[in-house]
N, C-alpha and C positions, 0 to 999 in steps of 0.2 A: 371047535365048532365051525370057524370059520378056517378053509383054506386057505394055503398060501395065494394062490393068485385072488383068489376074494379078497384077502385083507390088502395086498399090494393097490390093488382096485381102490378100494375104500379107503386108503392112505391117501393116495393120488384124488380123491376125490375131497376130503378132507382138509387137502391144503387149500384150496379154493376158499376158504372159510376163512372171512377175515372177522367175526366178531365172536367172542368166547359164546356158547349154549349150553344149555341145559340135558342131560336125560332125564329119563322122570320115569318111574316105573313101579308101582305098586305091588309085591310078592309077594305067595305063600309060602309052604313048606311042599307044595307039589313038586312032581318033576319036572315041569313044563314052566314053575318059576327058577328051577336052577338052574334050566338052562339058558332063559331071557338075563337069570344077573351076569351068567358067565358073559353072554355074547356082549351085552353093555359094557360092563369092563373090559369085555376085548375091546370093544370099538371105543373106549375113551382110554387106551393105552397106547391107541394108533396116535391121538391127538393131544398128547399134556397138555400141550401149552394152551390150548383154546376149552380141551372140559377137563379139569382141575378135578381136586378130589374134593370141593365144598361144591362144584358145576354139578357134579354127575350126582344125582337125589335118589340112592335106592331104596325104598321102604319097604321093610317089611312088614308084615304083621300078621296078625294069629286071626282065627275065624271070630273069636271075642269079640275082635274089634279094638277100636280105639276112640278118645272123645278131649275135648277141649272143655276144661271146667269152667263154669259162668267166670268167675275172677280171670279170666285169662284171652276173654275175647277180643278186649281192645285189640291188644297185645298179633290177637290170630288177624284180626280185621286190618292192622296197620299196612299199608304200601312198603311202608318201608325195610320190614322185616322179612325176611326172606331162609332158604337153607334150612342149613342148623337149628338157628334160629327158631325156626318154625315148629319142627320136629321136638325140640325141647319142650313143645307146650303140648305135645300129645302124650295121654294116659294110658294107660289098658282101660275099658271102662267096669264101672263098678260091676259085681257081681249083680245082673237081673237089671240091670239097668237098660238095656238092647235087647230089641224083641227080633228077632231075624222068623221071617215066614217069605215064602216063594208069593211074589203080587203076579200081576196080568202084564205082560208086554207092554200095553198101553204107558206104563212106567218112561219107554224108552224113546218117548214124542217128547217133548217140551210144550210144543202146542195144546198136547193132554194136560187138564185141567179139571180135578174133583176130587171127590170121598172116596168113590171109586178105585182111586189109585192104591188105596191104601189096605182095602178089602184082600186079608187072604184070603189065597187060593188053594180049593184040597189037597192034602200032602199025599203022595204016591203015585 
């Protein structure tokens, strides 16, 4: 995905990093997420030492979804828990338990605020 002189680049830019980070990337089974896992593990194999293999967070998941059962919120709510960690407390969720319908834009303000938001939108 990435050329050689792009990754030489991004090496070189990469040493400048003095404190360990994070990726974080959320994928499907699309094309367009295999190619964001590849390029992430490209780009966190340029840097071991600083994105580890507990650093770099690639999640996947399925269109179902996923959910955090009430017994396990603390746990998701804690500062202290992080990674792995975190990911262990995510389910598939139950069958019919997630309604997925297309809402209004208006979704992607924070400022927006009502019922509104929540109103589907005709399908087609």
């Amino acid at each position: 995905m990435l050329d050689d002189t792009l990754k030489t680049q991004l090496g070189a830019y990469l040493e400048r990093v003095t404190q360990p980070f994070e990726l974080v990337a959320t994928l499907g089974d699309d094309e367009t997420s295999h190619q964001m896992r590849e390029l992430l593990q490209t780009i966190a194999s340029l840097r071991a030492d600083k994105i580890t293999k507990d650093r770099a967070l690639i999640c996947d998941y399925k269109t179902s979804g996923v959910s955090v059962e009430p017994d396990r919120w603390g746990r998701w709510l804690d500062p202290r828990v992080s990674g792995d960690d975190l990911l262990d407390l995510l389910v598939p969720a139950a069958p019919g338990r997630l309604e997925a319908y297309p809402v209004a834009t208006l979704v992607n303000n924070v400022r927006n605020n009502g019922a509104e938001l929540l109103e589907p939108l005709p399908l087609g």
